[in-house]
N, C-alpha and C positions, 0 to 999 in steps of 0.2 A: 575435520573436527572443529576447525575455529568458525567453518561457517553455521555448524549445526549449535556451537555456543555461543556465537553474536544474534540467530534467531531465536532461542531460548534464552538469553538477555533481553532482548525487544521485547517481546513478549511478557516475560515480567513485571520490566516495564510498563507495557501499553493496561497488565491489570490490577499495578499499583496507583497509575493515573484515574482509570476505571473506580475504582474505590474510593480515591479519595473526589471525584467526583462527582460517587451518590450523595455525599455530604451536603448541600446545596449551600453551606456555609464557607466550602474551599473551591470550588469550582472556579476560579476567575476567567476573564477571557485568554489569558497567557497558558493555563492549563487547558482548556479546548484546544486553544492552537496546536499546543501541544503533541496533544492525544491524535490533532487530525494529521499530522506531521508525522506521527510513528505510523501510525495506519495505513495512510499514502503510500510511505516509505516502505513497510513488509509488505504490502500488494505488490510494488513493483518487485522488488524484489523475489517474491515470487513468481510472478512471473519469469522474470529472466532465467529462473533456474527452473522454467519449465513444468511447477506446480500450480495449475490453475486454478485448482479448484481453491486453494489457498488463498490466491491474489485475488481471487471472484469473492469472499469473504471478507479480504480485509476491506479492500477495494469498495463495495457494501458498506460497511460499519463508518468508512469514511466519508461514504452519499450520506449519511444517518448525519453526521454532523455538520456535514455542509447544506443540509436542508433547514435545519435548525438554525444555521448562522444565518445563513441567505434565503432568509424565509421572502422576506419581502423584493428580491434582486433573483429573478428567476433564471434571467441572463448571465448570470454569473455560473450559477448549478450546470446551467447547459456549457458553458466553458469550458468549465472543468470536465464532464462526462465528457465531449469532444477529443482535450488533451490528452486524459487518460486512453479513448478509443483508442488516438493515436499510436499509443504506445503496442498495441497487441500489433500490429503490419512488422512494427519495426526489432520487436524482440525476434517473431517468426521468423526476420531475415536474421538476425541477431547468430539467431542458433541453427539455422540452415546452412550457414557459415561456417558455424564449430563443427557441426556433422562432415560436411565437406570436407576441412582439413583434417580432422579425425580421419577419413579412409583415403585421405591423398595420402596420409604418412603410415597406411596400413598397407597400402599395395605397394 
């Protein structure tokens, strides 16, 4: 229950920044950071919990503003897609792992 109410807190969240973001009058660079910092942070976190299509969405939304930041630093976009790849090898052993001890303490 606390994890299904800290991702519907996030989210909240992530469309209260959203909003006050269309404003073009509040938007600052501390609020993008922001917003790309919840985003990042729900993709992974979906991921680890094995919801991809989730993580492929927020995951998205936060290429959306990293293209916009690092418009002119294309090297940088590519960094960060790299990192993030990174991360799918290593959840999959992540949770290959929990599978594993799951039926070692089943048999």
């Amino acid at each position: 229950m606390d994890n299904y109410n800290y991702h519907k807190g996030m989210n909240v969240i992530i469309q209260e920044l959203k909003d006050l973001l269309k404003t073009k009058s509040i938007g600052t660079d501390s609020d993008q950071a922001l917003l790309l910092d919840f985003q990042e942070t729900l993709g992974t976190i979906y991921l680890m919990t094995a919801n991809l299509s989730q993580a492929k969405t927020h995951f998205k939304r936060a290429f959306k503003i990293y293209e916009k930041t690092w418009a002119d630093e294309p090297e940088m976009i590519e960094a960060k897609y790299q990192e993030i790849q990174e991360l799918y090898p290593q959840v999959g052993f992540f949770l290959g792992q929990q599978i594993s001890s799951f039926l070692t303490k089943q048999a």
